[in-house]
C-alpha positions, 0 to 999 in steps of 0.5 A, a space after each residue: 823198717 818197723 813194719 818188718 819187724 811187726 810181721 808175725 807178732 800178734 796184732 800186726 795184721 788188724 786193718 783199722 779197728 776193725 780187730 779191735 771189735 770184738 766179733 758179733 754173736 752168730 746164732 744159728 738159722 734154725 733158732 726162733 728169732 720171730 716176735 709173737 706167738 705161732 697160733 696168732 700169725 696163722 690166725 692172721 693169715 687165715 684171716 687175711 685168706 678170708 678176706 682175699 677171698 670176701 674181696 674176690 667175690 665182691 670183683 676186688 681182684 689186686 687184693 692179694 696184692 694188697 694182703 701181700 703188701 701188708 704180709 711184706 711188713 708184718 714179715 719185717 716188723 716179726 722178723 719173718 725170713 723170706 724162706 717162711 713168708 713167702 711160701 706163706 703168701 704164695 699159699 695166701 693168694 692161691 687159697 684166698 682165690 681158690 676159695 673163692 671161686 670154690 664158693 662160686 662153684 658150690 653155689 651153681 653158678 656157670 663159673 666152669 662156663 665161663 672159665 671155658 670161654 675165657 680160656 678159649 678167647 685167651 688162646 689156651 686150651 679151652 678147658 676150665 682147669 686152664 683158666 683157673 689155674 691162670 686165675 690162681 697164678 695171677 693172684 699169687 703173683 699178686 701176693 708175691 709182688 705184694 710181699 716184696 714191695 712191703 719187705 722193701 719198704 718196712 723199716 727194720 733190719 736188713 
């Protein structure tokens, strides 16, 4: 019978203590929670595109993946949303293998050849822009892969 006489009087509906807390602040999205200044992670991540781009020269292939890893926990240690790092790192391994197969077309090398004939024996078209398109794909799914897997694996919030 007291619970009747309860309803409708200010605090009769709290479950537990949970209307004893007071509430959390609410800070809207579009303000700068990040750590560190602008200028220095796109310095890092010009950086990180040359060295994707040094390693694909040198026949290292998963190093988007690796960048991608090492974006993941930078982006959790800076307090980088998802919506941010990972155009980010989609943009890291395309330009980081785009670079570098730009580097091996500038130098005269028969890459246009080759990604003909590799397209030819992959059953696509036999084009050079279809092989390199595949090429540049793989690498960002890489970094995607990459950044998913550090932002799992960081500890920080959730």
């Amino acid at each position: 019978m007291a619970e009747l006489r309860r309803l409708g009087k200010r605090g009769s509906y709290r479950l537990g203590r949970l209307g004893a807390q007071p509430p959390a602040p609410h800070y809207p999205s579009w303000t700068n929670r990040h750590r560190g200044s602008r200028w220095l992670w796109l310095l890092a991540w010009l950086a990180a595109v040359v060295v994707v781009a040094v390693a694909a020269l040198l026949g290292l292939w998963f190093m988007p993946f690796l960048a991608g890893l090492a974006a993941g926990v930078a982006a959790r240690a800076g307090h980088w949303r998802l919506r941010v790092s990972l155009p980010a790192v989609i943009l890291l391994g395309a330009a980081g293998w785009g670079a570098a197969l730009w580097w091996l077309v500038l130098h005269q090398l028969p890459e246009g050849a080759v990604a003909r004939e590799v397209a030819a024996l992959a059953g696509l078209p036999p084009h050079a822009p279809v092989a390199i398109v595949v090429t540049l794909l793989v690498a960002v799914i890489q970094a995607v892969t990459g950044l998913w897997l550090g932002r799992a694996l960081a500890p920080g919030l959730r």
